[in-house]
N, C-alpha and C positions, 0 to 999 in steps of 0.2 A: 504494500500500500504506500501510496505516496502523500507524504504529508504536506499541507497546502503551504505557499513561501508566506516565512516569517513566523513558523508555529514551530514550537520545540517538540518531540516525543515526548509522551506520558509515561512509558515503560510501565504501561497495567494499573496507572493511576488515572482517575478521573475524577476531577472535581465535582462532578455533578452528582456522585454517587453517597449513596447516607448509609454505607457499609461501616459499620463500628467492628473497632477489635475484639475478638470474644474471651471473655476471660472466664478463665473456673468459678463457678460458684464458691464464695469465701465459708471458711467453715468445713470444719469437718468434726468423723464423730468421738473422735478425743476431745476436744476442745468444746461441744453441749454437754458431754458426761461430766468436763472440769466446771463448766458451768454450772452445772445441777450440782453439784457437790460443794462448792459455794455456796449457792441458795442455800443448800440444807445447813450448810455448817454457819451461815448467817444466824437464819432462822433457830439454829440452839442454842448459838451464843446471845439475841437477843431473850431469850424465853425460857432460858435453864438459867440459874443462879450460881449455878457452880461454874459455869464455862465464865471469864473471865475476857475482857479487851487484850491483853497478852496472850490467853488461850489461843483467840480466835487469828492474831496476825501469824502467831507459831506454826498453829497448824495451817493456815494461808500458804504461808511461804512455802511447809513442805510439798505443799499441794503444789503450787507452781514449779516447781521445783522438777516434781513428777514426771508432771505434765511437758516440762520444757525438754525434758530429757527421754518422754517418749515418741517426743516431735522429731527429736534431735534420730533417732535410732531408727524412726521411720522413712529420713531422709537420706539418713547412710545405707540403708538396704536399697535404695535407688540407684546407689552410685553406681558403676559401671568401672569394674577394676582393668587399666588400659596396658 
């Protein structure tokens, strides 16, 4: 095809197109289970008297903690040893 004078090639772009990049759906199902487990571990340390503002960040952080590290172990069984 001959492009008309004074026009550059597209190279498979066109402006006129309302094509968006598709990205993964954010979320997955580690990260609603470390959700839900928050909520609950909120919800005890609000309404149980023994769980303590120090309780709650302790057990917090080991939870994230967990969690960051099952993300971490999920992402290296991807890896591709070259």
């Amino acid at each position: 095809m001959s492009q008309p004078e004074g026009s550059r090639p597209t190279y498979g772009y066109s402006p006129g197109t309302l094509d968006v990049a598709r990205l993964p759906i954010p979320g997955n199902a580690e990260f609603l289970v470390y959700l839900i487990a928050l909520i609950v571990l909120a919800f005890v340390a609000k309404f149980d008297d023994h769980v303590s503002g120090g309780d709650f960040v302790y057990a917090t952080t080991w939870i994230t903690a967990a969690y960051l590290i099952s993300r971490g172990l999920a992402k290296a069984s991807r890896v591709l040893e070259q």
